[in-house]
PyMOL commands that place a pseudoatom at each C-alpha (Angstrom):
pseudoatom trace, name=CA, resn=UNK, resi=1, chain=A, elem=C, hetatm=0, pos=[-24.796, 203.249, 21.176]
pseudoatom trace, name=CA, resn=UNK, resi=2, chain=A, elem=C, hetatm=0, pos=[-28.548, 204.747, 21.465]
pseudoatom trace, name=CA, resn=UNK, resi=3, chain=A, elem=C, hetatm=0, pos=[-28.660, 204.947, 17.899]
pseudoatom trace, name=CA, resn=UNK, resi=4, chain=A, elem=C, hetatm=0, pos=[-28.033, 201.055, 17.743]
pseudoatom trace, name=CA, resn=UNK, resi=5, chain=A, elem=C, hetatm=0, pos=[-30.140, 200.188, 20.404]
pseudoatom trace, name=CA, resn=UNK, resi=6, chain=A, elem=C, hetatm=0, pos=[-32.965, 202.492, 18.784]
pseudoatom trace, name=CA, resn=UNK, resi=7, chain=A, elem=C, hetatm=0, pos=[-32.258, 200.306, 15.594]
pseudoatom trace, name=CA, resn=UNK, resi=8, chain=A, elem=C, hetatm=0, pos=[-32.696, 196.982, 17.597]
pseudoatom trace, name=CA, resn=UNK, resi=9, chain=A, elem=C, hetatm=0, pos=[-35.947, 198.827, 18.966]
pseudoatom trace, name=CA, resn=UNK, resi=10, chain=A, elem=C, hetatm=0, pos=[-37.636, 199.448, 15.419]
pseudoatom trace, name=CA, resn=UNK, resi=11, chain=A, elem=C, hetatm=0, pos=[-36.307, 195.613, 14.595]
pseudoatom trace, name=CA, resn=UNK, resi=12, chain=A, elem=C, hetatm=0, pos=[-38.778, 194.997, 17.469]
pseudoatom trace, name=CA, resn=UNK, resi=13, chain=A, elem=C, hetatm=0, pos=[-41.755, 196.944, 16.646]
pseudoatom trace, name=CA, resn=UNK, resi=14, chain=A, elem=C, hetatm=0, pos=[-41.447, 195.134, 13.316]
pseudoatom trace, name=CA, resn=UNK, resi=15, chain=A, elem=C, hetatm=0, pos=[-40.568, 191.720, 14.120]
pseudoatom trace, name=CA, resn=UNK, resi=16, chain=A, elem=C, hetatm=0, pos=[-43.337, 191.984, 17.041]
pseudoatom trace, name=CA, resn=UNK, resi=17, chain=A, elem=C, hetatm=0, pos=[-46.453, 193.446, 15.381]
pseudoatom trace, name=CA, resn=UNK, resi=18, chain=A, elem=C, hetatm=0, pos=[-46.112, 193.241, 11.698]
pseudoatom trace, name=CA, resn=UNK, resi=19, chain=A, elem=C, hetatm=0, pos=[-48.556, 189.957, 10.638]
pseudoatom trace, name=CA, resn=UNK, resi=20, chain=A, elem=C, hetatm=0, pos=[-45.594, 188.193, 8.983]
pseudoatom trace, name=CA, resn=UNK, resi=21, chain=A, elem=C, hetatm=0, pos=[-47.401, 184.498, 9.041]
pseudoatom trace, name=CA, resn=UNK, resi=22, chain=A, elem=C, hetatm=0, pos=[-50.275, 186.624, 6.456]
pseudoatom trace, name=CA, resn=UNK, resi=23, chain=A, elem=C, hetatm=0, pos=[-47.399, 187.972, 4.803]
pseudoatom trace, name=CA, resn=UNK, resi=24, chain=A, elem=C, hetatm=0, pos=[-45.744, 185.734, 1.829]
pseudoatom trace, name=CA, resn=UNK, resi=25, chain=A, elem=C, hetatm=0, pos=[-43.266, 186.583, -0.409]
pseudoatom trace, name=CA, resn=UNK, resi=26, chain=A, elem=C, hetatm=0, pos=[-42.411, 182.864, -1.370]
pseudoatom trace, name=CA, resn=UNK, resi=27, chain=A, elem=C, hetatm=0, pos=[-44.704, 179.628, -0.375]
pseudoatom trace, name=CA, resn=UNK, resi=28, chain=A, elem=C, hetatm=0, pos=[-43.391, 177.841, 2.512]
pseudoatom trace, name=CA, resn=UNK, resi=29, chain=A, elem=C, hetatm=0, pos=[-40.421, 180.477, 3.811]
pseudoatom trace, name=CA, resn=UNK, resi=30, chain=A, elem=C, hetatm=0, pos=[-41.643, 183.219, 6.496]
pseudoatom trace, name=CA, resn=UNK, resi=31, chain=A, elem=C, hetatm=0, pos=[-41.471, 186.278, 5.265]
pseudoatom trace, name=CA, resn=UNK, resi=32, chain=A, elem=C, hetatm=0, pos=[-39.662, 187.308, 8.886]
pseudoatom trace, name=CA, resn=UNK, resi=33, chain=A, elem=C, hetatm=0, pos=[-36.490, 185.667, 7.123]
pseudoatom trace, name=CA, resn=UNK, resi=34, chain=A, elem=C, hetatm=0, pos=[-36.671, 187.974, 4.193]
pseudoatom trace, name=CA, resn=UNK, resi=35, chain=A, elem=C, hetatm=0, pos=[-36.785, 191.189, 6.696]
pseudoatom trace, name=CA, resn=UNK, resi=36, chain=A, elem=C, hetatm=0, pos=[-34.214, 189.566, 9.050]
pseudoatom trace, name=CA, resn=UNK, resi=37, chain=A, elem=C, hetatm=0, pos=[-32.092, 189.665, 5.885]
pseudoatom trace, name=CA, resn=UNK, resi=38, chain=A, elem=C, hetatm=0, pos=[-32.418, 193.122, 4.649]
pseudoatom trace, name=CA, resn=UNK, resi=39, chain=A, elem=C, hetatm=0, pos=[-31.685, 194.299, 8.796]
pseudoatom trace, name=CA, resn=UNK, resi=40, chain=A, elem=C, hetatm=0, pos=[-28.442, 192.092, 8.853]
pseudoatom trace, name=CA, resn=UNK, resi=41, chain=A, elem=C, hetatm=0, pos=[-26.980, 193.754, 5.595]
pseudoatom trace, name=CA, resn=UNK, resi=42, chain=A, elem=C, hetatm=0, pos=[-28.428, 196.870, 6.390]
pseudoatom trace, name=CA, resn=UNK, resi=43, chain=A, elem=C, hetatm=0, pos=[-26.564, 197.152, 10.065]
pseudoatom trace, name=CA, resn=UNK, resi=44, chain=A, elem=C, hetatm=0, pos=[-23.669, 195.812, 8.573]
pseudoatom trace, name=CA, resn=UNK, resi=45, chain=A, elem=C, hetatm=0, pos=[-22.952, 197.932, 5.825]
pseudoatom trace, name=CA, resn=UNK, resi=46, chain=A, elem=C, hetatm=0, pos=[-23.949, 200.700, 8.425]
pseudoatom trace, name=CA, resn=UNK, resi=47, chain=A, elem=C, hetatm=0, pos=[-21.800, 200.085, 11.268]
pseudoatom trace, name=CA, resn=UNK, resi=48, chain=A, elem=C, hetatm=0, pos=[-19.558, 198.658, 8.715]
pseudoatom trace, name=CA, resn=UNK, resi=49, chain=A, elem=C, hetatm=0, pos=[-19.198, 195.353, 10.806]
pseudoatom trace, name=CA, resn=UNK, resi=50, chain=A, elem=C, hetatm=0, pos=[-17.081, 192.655, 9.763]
pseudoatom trace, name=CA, resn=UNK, resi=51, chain=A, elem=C, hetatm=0, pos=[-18.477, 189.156, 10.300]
pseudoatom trace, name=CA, resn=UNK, resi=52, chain=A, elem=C, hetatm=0, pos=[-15.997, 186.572, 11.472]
pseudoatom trace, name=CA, resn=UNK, resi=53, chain=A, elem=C, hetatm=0, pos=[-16.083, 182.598, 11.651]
pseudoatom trace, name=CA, resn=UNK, resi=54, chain=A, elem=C, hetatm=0, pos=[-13.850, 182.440, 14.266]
pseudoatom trace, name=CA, resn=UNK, resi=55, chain=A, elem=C, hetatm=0, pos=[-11.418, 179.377, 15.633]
pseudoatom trace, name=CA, resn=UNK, resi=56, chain=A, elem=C, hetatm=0, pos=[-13.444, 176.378, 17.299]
pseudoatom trace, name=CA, resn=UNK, resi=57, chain=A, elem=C, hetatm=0, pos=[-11.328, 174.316, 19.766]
pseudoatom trace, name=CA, resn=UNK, resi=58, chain=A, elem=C, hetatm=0, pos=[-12.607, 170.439, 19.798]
pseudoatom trace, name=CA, resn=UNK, resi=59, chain=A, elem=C, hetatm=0, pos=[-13.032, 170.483, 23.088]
pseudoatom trace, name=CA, resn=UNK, resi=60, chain=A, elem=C, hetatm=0, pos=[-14.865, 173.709, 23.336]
pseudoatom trace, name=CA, resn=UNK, resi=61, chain=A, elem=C, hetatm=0, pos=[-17.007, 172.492, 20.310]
pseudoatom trace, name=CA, resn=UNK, resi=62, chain=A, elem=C, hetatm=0, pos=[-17.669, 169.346, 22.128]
pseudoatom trace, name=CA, resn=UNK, resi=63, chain=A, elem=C, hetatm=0, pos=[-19.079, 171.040, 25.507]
pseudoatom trace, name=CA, resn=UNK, resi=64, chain=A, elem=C, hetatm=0, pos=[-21.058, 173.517, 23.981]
pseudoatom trace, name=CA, resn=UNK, resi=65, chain=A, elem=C, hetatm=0, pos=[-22.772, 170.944, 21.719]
pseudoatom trace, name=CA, resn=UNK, resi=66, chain=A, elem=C, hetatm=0, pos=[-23.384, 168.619, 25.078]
pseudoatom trace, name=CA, resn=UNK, resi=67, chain=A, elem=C, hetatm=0, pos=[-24.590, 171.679, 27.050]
pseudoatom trace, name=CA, resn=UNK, resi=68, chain=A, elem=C, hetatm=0, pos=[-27.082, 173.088, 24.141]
pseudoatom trace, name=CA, resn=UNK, resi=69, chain=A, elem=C, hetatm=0, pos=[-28.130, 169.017, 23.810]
pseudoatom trace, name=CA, resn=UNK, resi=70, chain=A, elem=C, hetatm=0, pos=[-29.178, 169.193, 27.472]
pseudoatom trace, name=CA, resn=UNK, resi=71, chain=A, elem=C, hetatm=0, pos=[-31.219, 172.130, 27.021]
pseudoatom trace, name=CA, resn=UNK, resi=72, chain=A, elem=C, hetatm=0, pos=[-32.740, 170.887, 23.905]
pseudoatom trace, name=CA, resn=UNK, resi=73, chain=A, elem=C, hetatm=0, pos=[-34.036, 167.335, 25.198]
pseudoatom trace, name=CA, resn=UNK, resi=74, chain=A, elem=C, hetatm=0, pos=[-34.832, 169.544, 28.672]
pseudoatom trace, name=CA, resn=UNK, resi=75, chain=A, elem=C, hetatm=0, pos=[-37.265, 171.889, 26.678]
pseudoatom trace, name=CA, resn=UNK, resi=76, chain=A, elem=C, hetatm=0, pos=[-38.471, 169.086, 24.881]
pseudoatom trace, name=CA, resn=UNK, resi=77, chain=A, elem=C, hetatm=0, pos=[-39.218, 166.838, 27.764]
pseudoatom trace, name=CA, resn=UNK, resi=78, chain=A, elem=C, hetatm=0, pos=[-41.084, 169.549, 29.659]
pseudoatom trace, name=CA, resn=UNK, resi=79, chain=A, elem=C, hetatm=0, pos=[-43.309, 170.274, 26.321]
pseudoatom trace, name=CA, resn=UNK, resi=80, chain=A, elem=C, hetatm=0, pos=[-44.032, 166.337, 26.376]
pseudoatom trace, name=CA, resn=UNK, resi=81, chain=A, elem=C, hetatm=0, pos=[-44.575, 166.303, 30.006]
pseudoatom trace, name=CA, resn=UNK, resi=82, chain=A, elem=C, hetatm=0, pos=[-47.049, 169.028, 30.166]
pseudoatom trace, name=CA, resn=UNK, resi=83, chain=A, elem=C, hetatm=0, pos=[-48.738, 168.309, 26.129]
pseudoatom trace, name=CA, resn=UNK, resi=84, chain=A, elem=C, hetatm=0, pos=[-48.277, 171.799, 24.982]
pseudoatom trace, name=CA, resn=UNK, resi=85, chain=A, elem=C, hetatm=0, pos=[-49.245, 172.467, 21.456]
pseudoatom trace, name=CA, resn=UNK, resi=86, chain=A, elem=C, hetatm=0, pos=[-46.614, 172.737, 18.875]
pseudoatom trace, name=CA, resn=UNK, resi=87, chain=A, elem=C, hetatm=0, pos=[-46.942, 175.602, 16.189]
pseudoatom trace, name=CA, resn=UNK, resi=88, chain=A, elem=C, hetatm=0, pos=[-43.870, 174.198, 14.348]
pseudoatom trace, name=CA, resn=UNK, resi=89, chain=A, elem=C, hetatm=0, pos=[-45.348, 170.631, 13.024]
pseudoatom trace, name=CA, resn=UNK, resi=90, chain=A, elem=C, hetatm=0, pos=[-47.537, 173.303, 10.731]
pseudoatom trace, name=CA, resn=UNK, resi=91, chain=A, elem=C, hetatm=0, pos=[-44.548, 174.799, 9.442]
pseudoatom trace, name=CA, resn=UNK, resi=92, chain=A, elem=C, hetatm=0, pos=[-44.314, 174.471, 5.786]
pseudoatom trace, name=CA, resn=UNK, resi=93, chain=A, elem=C, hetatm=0, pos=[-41.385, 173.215, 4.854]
pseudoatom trace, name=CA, resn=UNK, resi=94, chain=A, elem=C, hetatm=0, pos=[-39.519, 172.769, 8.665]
pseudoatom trace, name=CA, resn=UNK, resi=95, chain=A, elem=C, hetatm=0, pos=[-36.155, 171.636, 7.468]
pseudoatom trace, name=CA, resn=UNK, resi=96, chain=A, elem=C, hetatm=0, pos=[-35.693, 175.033, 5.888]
pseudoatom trace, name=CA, resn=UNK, resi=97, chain=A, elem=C, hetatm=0, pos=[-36.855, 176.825, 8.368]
pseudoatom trace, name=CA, resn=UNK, resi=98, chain=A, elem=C, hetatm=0, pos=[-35.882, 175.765, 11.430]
pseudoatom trace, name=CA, resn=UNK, resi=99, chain=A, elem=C, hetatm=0, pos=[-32.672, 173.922, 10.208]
pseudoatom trace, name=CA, resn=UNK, resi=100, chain=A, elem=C, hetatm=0, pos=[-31.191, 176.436, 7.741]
pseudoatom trace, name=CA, resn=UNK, resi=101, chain=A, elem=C, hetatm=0, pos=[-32.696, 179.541, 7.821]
pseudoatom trace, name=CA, resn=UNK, resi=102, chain=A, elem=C, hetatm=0, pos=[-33.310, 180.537, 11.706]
pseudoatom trace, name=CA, resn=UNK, resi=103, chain=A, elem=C, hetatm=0, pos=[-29.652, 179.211, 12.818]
pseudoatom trace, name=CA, resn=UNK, resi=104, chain=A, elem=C, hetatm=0, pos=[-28.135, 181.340, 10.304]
pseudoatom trace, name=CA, resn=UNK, resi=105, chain=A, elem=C, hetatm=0, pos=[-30.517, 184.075, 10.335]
pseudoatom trace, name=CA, resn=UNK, resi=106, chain=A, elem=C, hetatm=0, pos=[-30.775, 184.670, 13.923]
pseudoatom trace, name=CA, resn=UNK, resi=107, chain=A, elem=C, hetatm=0, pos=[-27.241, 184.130, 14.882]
pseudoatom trace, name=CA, resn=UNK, resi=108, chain=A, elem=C, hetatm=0, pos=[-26.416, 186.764, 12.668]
pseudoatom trace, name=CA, resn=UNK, resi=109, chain=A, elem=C, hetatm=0, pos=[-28.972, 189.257, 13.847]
pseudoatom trace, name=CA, resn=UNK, resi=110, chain=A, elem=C, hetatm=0, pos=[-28.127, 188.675, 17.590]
pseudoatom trace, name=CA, resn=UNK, resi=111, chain=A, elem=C, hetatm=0, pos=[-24.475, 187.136, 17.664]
pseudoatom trace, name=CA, resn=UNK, resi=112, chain=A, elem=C, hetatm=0, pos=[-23.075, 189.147, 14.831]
pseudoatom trace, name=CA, resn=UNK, resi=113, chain=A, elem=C, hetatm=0, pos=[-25.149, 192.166, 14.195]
pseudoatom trace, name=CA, resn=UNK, resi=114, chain=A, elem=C, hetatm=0, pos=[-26.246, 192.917, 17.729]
pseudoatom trace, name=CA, resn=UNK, resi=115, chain=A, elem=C, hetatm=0, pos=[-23.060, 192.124, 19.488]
pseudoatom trace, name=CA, resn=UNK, resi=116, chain=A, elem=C, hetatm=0, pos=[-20.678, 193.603, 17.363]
pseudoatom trace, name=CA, resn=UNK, resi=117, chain=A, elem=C, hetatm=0, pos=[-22.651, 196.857, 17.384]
pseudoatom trace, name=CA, resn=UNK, resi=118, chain=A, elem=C, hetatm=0, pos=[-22.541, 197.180, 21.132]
pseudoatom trace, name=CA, resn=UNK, resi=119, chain=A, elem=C, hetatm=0, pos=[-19.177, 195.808, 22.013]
pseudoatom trace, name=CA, resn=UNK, resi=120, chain=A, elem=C, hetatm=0, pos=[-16.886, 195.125, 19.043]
pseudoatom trace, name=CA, resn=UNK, resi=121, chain=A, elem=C, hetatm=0, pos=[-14.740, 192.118, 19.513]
pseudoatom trace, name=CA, resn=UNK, resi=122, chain=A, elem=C, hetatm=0, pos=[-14.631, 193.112, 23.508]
pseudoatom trace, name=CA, resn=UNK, resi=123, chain=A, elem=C, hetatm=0, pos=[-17.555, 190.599, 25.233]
pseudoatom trace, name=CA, resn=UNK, resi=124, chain=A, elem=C, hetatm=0, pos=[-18.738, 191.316, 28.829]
pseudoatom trace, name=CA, resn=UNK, resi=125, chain=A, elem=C, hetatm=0, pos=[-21.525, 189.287, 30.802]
pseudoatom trace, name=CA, resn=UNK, resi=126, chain=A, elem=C, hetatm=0, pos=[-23.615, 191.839, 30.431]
pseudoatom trace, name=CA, resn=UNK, resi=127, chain=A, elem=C, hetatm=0, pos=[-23.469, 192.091, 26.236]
pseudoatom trace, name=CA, resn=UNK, resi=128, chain=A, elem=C, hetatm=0, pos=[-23.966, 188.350, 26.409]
pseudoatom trace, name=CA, resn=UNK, resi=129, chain=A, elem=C, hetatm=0, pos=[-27.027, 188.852, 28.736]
pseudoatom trace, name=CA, resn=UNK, resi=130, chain=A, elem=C, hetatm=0, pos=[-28.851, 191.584, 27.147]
pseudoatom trace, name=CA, resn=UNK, resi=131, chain=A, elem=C, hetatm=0, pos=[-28.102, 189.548, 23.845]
pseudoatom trace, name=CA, resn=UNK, resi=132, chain=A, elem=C, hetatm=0, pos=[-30.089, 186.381, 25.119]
pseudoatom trace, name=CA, resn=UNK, resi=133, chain=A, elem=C, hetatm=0, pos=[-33.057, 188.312, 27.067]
pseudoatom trace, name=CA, resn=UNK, resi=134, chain=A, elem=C, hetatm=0, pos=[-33.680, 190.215, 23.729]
pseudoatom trace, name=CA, resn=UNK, resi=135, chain=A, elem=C, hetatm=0, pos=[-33.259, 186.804, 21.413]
pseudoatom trace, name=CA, resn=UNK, resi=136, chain=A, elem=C, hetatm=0, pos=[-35.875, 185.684, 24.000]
pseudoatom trace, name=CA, resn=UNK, resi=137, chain=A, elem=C, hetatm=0, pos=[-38.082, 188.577, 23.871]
pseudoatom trace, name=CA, resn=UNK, resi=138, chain=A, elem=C, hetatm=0, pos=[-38.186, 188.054, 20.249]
pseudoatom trace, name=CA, resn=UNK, resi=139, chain=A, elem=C, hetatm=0, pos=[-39.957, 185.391, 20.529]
pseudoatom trace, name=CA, resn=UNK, resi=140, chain=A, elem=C, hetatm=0, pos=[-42.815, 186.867, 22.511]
pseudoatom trace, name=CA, resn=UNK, resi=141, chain=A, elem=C, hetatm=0, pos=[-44.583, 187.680, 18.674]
pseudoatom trace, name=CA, resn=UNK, resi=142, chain=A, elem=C, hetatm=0, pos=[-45.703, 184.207, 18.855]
pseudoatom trace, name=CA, resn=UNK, resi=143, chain=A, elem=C, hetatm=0, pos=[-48.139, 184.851, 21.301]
pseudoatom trace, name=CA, resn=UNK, resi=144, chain=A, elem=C, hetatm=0, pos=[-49.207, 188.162, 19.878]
pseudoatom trace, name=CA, resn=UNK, resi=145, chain=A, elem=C, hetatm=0, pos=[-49.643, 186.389, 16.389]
pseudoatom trace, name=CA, resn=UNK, resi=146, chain=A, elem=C, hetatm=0, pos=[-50.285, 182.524, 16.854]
pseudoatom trace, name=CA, resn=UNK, resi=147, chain=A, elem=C, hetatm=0, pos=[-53.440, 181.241, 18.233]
pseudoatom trace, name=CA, resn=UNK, resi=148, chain=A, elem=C, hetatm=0, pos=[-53.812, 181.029, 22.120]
pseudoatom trace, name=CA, resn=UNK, resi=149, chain=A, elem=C, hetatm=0, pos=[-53.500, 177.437, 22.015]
pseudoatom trace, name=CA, resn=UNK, resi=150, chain=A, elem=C, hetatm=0, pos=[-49.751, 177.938, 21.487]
pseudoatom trace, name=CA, resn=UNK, resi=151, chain=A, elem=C, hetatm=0, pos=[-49.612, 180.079, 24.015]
pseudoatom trace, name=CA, resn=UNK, resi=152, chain=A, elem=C, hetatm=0, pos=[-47.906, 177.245, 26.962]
pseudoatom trace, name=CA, resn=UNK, resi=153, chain=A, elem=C, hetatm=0, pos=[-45.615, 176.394, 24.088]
pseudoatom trace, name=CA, resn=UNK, resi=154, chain=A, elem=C, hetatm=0, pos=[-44.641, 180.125, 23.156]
pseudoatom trace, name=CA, resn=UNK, resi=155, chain=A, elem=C, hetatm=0, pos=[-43.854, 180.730, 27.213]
pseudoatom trace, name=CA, resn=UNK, resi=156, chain=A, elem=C, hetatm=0, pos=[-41.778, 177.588, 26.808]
pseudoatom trace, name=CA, resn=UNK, resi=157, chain=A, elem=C, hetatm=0, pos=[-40.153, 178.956, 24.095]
pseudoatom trace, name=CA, resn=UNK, resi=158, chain=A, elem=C, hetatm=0, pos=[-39.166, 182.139, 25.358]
pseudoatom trace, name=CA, resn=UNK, resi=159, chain=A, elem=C, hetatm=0, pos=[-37.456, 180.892, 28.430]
pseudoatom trace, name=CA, resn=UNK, resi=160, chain=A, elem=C, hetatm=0, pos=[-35.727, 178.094, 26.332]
pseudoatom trace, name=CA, resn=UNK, resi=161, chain=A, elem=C, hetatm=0, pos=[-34.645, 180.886, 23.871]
pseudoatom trace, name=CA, resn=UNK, resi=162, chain=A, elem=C, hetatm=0, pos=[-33.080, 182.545, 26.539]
pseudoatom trace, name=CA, resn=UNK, resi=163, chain=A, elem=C, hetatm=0, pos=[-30.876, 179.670, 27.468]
pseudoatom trace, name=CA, resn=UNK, resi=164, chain=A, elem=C, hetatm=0, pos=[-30.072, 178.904, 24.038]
pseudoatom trace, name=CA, resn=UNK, resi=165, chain=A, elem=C, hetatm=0, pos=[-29.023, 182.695, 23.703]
pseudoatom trace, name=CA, resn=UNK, resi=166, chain=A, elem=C, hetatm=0, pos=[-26.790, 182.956, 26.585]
pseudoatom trace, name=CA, resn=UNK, resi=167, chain=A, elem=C, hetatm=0, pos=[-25.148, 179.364, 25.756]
pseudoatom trace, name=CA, resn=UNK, resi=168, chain=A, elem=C, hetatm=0, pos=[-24.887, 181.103, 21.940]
pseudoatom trace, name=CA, resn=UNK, resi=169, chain=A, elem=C, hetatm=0, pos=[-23.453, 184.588, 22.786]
pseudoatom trace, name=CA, resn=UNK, resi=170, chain=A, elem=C, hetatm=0, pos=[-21.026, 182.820, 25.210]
pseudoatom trace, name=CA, resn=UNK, resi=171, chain=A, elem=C, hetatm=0, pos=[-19.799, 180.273, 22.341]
pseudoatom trace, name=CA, resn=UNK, resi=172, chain=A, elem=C, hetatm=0, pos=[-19.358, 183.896, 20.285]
pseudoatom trace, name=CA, resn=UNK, resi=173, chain=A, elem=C, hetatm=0, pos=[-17.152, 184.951, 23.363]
pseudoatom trace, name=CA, resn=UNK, resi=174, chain=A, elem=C, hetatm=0, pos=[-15.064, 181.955, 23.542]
pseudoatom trace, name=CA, resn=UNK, resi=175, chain=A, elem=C, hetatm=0, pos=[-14.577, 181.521, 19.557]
pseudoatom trace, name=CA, resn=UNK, resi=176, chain=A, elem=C, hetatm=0, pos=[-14.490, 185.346, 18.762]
pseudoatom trace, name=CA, resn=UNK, resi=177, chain=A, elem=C, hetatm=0, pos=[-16.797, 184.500, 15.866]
pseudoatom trace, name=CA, resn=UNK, resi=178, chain=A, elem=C, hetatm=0, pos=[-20.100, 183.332, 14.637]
pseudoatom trace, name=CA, resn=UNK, resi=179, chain=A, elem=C, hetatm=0, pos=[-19.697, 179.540, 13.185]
pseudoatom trace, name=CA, resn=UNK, resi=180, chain=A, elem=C, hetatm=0, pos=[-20.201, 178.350, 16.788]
pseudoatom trace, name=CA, resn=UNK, resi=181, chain=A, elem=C, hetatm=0, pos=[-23.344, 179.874, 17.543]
pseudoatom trace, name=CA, resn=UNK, resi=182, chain=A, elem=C, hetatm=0, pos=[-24.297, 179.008, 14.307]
pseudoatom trace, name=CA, resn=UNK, resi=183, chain=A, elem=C, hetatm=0, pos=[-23.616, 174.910, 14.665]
pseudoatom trace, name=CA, resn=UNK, resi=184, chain=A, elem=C, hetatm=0, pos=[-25.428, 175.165, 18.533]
pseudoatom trace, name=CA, resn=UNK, resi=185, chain=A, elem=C, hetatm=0, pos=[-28.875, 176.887, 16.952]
pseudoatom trace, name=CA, resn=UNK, resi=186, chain=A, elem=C, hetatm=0, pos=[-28.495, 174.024, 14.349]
pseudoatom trace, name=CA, resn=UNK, resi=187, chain=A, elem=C, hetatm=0, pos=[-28.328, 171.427, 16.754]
pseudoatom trace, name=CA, resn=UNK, resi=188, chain=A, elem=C, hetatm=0, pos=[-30.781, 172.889, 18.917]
pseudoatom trace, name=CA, resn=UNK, resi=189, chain=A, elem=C, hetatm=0, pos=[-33.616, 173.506, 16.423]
pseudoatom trace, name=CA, resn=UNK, resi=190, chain=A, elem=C, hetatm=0, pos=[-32.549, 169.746, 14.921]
pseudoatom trace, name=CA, resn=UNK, resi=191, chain=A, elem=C, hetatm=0, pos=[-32.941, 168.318, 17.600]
pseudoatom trace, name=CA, resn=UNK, resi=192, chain=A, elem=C, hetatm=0, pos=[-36.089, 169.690, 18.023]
pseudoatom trace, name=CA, resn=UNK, resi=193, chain=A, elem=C, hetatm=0, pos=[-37.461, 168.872, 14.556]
pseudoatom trace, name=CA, resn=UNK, resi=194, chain=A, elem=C, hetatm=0, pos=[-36.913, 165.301, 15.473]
pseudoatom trace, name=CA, resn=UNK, resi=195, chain=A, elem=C, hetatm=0, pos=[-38.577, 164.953, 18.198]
pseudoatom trace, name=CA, resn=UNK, resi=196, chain=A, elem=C, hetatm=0, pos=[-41.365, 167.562, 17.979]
pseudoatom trace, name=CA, resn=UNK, resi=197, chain=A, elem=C, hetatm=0, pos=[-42.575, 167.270, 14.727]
for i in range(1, 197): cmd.bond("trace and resi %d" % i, "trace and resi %d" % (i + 1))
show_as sticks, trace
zoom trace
């Protein structure tokens, strides 16, 4: 287990103080995805982990989407409320990034990848914790790398990430795989994009 959390710990150091934003493999994509990409296959091939969609109940479907909905317009209101600055209306390309690429990409790393290399299958409160505090702390790069005008926005951020990650990790409990998680990042980040952008 130190091994994989010494892993996670290098994914840090990377994700954390590498420039990505001056980094730029392809216009328009973050070059973070790229790296998130070669971690994901690289633990999984390791730890030979075996991704799983997992069975969705409607009714389980339908409360997790209402919950992460409450949390989204929440996060959003409070970012209205107080007029923090928004780094994602200079994304390039937003629909790709925050509607494709970071649901999938981040789900795996911390619902799929993460999990599954401390626990298995077998999901405890604290595995779903310590998965949402470090999707959180991932976060915290934006206010190492963005300008310090983002900086309300980024704080913002990394408590609503935290939410979003428990609510995500717990959805991975309940359907024993990662489609869920997937769908609730989706709906998050869209709903986001609509009314942030």
């Amino acid at each position: 287990m130190y091994v994989k959390l010494a892993l996670f710990a290098l994914y840090f150091i990377a994700v954390w103080f590498i420039p990505w934003p001056g980094i730029s493999f392809l216009p328009s994509i973050s070059s973070v995805y790229f790296f998130d990409i070669v971690f994901i296959l690289g633990l999984t091939f390791l730890f030979k982990l075996k991704l799983k969609k997992g069975k969705v109940e409607k009714t389980v479907l339908i409360k997790y989407s209402i919950l992460t909905l409450i949390f989204a317009f929440v996060s959003i209101l409070i970012a209205k409320v107080f007029n923090f600055n928004n780094p994602f209306i200079y994304l390039e390309n937003p629909v790709l990034q925050l509607i494709i690429l970071a649901p999938i990409l981040e789900e795996l790393v911390y619902r799929f990848v993460l999990i599954n290399s401390l626990e298995g299958d077998s999901l405890d409160g604290r595995v779903i914790l310590l998965s949402a505090l470090i999707f959180s702390l991932s976060h915290v790069s934006g206010l190492i790398h963005l300008p310090k005008v983002f900086s309300s926005f980024i704080i913002l951020q990394i408590v609503y990430t935290f939410f979003l990650g428990f609510v995500c990790a717990h959805a991975r409990m309940k359907s024993k795989g990662v489609i869920l998680p997937i769908w609730l990042h989706f709906l998050f980040n869209l709903v986001f994009l609509i009314f942030m952008t």
